[in-house]
C-alpha positions, 0 to 999 in steps of 0.5 A: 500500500502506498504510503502518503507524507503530510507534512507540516508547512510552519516547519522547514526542511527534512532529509530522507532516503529515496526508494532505491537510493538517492536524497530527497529534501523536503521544504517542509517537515514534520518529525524525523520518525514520519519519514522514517516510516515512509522510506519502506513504502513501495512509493515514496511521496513526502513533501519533496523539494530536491531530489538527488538521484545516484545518477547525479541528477539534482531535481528540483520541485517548481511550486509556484505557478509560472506565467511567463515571469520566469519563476520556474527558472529563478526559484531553482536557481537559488536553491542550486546557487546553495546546493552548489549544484551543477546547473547542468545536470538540475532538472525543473518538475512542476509541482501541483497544488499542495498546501501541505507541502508547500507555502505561499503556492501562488503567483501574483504582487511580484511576491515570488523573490521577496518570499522565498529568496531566504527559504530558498537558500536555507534549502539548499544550503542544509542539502550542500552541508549534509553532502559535505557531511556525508563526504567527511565520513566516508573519507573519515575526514574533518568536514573543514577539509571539504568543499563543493563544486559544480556538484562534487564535494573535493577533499582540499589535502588530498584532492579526492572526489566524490559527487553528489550522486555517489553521496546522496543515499549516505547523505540521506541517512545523516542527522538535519542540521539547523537551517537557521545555523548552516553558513550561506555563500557569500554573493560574490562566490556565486556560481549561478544566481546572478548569471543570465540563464535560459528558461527551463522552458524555452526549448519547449517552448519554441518547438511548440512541445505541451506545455500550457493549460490548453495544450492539456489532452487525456484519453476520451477527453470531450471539449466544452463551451459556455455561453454567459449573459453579456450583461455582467450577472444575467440570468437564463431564462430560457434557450434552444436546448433542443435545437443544438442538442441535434447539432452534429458533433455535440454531447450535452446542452445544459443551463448553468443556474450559477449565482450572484458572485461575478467571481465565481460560477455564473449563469449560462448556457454549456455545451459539450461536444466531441470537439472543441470546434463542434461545440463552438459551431453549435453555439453559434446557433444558440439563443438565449433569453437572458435576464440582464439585471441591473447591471444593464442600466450602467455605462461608459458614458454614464460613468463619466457624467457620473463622475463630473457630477460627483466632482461638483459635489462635496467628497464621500470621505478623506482619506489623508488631510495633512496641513491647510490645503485651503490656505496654501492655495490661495498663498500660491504663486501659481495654482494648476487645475486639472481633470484626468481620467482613465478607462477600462482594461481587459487583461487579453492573455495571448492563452485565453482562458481553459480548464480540463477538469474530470470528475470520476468516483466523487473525486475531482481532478483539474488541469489549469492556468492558474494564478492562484490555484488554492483560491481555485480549489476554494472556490470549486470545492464551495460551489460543488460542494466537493471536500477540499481533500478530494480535488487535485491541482495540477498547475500548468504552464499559464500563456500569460497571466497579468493578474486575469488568473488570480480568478479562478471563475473558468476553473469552477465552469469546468467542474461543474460541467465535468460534474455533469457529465461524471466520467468523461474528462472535460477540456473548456476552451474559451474564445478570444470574445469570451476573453475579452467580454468577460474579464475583471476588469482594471478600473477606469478612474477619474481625478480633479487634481489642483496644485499649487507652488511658491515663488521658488518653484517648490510644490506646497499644496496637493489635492486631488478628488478621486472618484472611483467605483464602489460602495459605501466605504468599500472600494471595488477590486483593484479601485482603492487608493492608499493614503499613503501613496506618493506624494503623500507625506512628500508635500506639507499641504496635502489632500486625498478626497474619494467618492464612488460610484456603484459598479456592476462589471466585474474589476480586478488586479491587471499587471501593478494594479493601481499603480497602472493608473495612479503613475499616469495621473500623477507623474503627469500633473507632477509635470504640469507643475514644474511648467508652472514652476519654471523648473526642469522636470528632473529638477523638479522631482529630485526636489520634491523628493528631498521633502519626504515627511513622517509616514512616507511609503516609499524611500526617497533615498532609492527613489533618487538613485534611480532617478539620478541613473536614468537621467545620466543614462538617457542624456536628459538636458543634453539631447539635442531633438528636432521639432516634433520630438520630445523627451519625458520623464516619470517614475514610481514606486509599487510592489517593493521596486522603485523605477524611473523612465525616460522616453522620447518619442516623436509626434509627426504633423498628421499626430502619428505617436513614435516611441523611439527610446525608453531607458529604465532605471531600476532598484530592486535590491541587491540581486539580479538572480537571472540578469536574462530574465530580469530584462526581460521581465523590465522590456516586457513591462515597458511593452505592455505598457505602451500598448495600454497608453497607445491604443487600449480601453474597454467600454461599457454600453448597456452592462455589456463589453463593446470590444470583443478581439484584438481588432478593437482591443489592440495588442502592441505591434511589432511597428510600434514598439521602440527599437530599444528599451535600455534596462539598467539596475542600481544595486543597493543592500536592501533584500531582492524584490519582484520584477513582473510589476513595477517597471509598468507604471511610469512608462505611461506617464513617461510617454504623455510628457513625451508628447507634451514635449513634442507638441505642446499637448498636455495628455489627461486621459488615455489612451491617445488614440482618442487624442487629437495629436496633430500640429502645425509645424512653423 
């Protein structure tokens, strides 16, 4: 009988022999006579982290989700960094859900780094260690005379070799000493972290092997589609079952009752056919009769009146009041008024949303691309009334995540239709419409910011009248401010007023929530003040931040290194641009980063928008664990963010989704992009930090300020294809 280990998570590591000889070291552990118990077993199944084969094999178990960030990559780099592994011979396996075995199994806040650096390394190091240990007795040697390298621990005097293979099953069997307590390497030993390193992945990758949830596929499997009201929440009242049923290819044509909760298990139509495409074709011939709800009586337009409403209105609340606002206004030398707004955004993953899900015996066994797979199985295990113990997560590789895969509503569609048709596993595939209608949403957001500065230029009065979603006190998802988001405690005279406005459509964290809206909004006022102040726009910030106060979120210290680096880096105040062409600056700090951005882009006469340049300039810490990776994370960021600027919104007309494909949601072209995004880092000793995030935010404001070089044209809301661009060169 097999014999299965649950471990206790509050605990850190254990070693233990493998079936057949070899190391294994748990992330981890319950008492050492657990795993005793379990060595005799005929399978071996403990909470394993690395495995150490007689081959000389190192695996290493990747437990968080990989959405394209390079977790799979990163993580195990820290461990073999430790270990002393030799990169080549480590093997990366994906782990599935497991919440005894694992914390923090989850990918979202560019939280990976930040919570497993230390654990990482401890792991490795105890394995390193007991390796050496291991050594020093077969040799009968003191462990002082030994050292590992590339996966070989040498006996210093004698020169003698053993590798981690041929010592992995003694290893196994030796006492595990205190994580806390095992030395670690100094940085400047490192043979791996720090080093630029391929994905685990890309050879996959590249020659298209599976690797995605969608690319999942199991004996008998049948494909599923699942039509939902278009009004956010809407409700079945009647459709032709009949009629698709008799449609060639299809299986089952059910109603979905669903519920209330835009996050979980909504109302609709499935059908399940032998394949996906027979089921997409019988669904073209379906008809609904929805009951749309409230939510159908809401709208873009009506949003934006909402708001102009609400500005001429007292606030709801305050959220920060520091000094006299009121009074340091009207003793300004100059004051700036100013509206800015931003719309929705759909996340548009290239990998739409997908679940294969098999529901056989009572038990439920689901293959997803998910973010958050705990929160999936949650979710599916209060809707379908399921015990928890009885679904099995496996997590795939996710085609892109952005924050979409942080709701797990597909996950639960899934098993219910698999439930439905208990024994036949079930693959649902959404369409790029699908994806593109039923999101959850990056709020749109309105401001009326005024803003005042004395006679030397410096900034002495902040208020800004927020009006966001939500009700009551509590704020939509992903539609809160922090009171202390800059430049609170920056400027001695300050005020964050909100007000709100009910919403219907579902809304959600997209990639540095917040701050994807807040760095547009801000950074650009901060740019029509130093105008007003007569001061260069670089000078200006470096002195705005030289005032931080009692309670400031960010440090101002780091936040002028990296300004100070972009600065030098793109030339600014030394480039010499010809009509049309311009230069902008902005930064901001979110999800523990602190980056600064310079763009310059070019505006012709006709209003065509040319991003020609970006330099970033970032801190993230004192490690750069996969340098490739790393700039790829900060370009791709800088890319994204572009295309947000450029070109996309989603609008609301009557509850429903305007947009439905890339055609109307426009993704970043090739054309588009600038021919080069230069990534610098500035090292400081502060512990490292998450990459897929903060270099998002300023490039967008970056850019607007571009243009107001350029042209003159002061950009307050997005995105600029809305904008009119043209001028007339004289």
């Amino acid at each position: 009988m097999a014999t299965t280990l649950r471990v206790n998570r509050r605990e850190f590591l254990k070693v233990s022999a493998l079936a057949g000889g070899g190391m294994l070291i748990a992330t981890y552990w319950d008492p050492w006579n657990r795993l005793l118990a379990a060595e005799s077993a005929a399978e071996f199944a403990p909470n394993a982290f690395i495995k150490i084969t007689p081959d000389g094999a190192v695996t290493i178990i990747a437990q968080n989700p990989e959405i394209g960030q390079g977790v799979k990559t990163m993580l195990p780099m820290i461990v073999a960094e430790e270990l002393d592994a030799d990169w080549r011979a480590v093997r990366i396996e994906q782990g599935d859900l497991d919440t005894e075995k694992f914390a923090n199994q989850y990918a979202g806040g560019s939280t990976a780094t930040p919570n497993h650096w230390e654990p990482m390394r401890r792991a490795g190091a105890v394995g390193r260690a007991m390796l050496i240990a291991a050594a020093a007795k077969t040799w009968n040697v003191p462990q002082s005379e030994c050292r590992t390298e590339a996966g070989t621990v040498i006996h210093r005097p004698s020169g003698r070799r053993l590798s981690y293979g041929e010592l992995a099953s003694r290893a196994a069997t030796l006492p595990v000493p205190d994580p806390a307590s095992v030395p670690l390497k100094d940085p400047k030993d490192f043979k791996i972290v720090g080093k630029p390193l391929p994905g685990v992945d890309v050879r996959a990758i590249v020659t298209g092997a599976p690797l995605f949830g969608i690319d999942v596929s199991l004996p008998g499997m049948k494909y599923a589609v699942f039509e939902k009201c278009p009004v956010f929440g809407g409700k079945v009242r009647a459709a032709n079952l009949d009629e698709i049923r008799s449609q060639p290819g299809v299986l089952h044509a059910f109603v979905v009752e669903g519920g209330s909760d835009l996050s979980g298990l909504l109302g609709g139509v499935a059908i399940v056919g032998e394949t996906w495409w027979a089921a997409h074709q019988a669904r073209q011939r379906l008809r609904v009769s929805w009951d749309e709800g409230p939510t159908a009586a809401q709208s873009s337009d009506w949003f934006t009146q909402k708001a102009a409403e609400l500005f001429r209105q007292p606030p709801h609340r305050t959220l920060r009041r520091d000094g006299d606002v009121d009074a340091a206004l009207r003793s300004a030398h100059k004051v700036v008024e100013a509206e800015y707004s931003y719309p929705f955004l759909a996340h548009a993953p290239l990998e739409p949303m997908n679940c294969t899900a098999w529901f056989r015996d009572g038990e439920l066994e689901i293959w997803a691309p998910t973010q958050t797979p705990e929160r999936g199985r949650t979710l599916v295990s209060r809707t379908l009334e399921i015990p928890p113990e009885k679904i099995t997560i496996h997590i795939t590789r996710s085609g892109g995540g952005f924050g979409r895969r942080l709701n797990n509503d597909y996950m639960v569609e899934a098993a219910w239709i698999a439930r439905q048709v208990a024994g036949t596993p079930i693959k649902l595939v959404w369409s790029r419409e699908d994806d593109i209608r039923h999101d959850f949403y990056r709020p749109a957001g309105f401001h009326r910011l005024t803003g005042g500065v004395d006679r030397n230029g410096k900034l002495i009065a902040w208020r800004d009248h927020f009006v966001t979603f939500g009700e009551g006190e509590r704020f939509a998802n992903s539609a809160n401010i922090s009171e202390n988001e800059f430049p609170a405690a920056f400027i001695p005279n300050f005020a964050l007023e909100v007000s709100l406005i009910p919403l219907g459509v579902p809304t959600g964290a997209l990639r540095a929530p917040r701050s994807n809206g807040l760095a547009f909004v801000f950074q650009s006022f901060i740019d029509e003040l130093a105008l007003a102040a007569g001061r260069d726009p670089v000078e200006f910030r470096m002195d705005l931040l030289a005032s931080a106060g009692e309670g400031a979120a960010m440090n101002a210290e780091r936040m002028r290194g990296v300004l100070e680096l972009v600065a030098e880096k793109s030339g600014w105040g030394r480039r010499s641009l010809p009509k049309g062409t311009g230069i902008g600056v902005a930064f901001h700090f979110s999800h523990r980063g602190y980056f600064a951005e310079v763009v310059q882009a070019s505006v012709s006469a006709a209003g065509e928008v040319k991003v020609e340049h970006v330099w970033v300039a970032g801190d993230i810490g004192s490690q750069i664990i996969n340098p490739s990776n790393a700039e790829n994370q900060v370009q791709g960021a800088v890319l994204d963010g572009l295309a947000e600027a450029l070109g996309q919104e989603i609008t609301i007309d009557r509850g429903r989704v305007v947009q439905s494909n890339f055609h109307d949601f426009p993704l970043l072209r090739m054309v588009q992009a600038p021919p080069e995004v230069e990534v610098y880092f500035r090292r400081t000793d502060y512990p490292p930090t998450g990459l897929g995030e903060p270099a998002l935010p300023p490039v967008v404001p970056a850019l607007c300020n571009a243009i107001f070089a350029a042209t003159g044209k002061r950009i307050r809301s997005l995105p600029l294809s809305r904008q009119d661009l043209t001028w007339t060169a004289e």
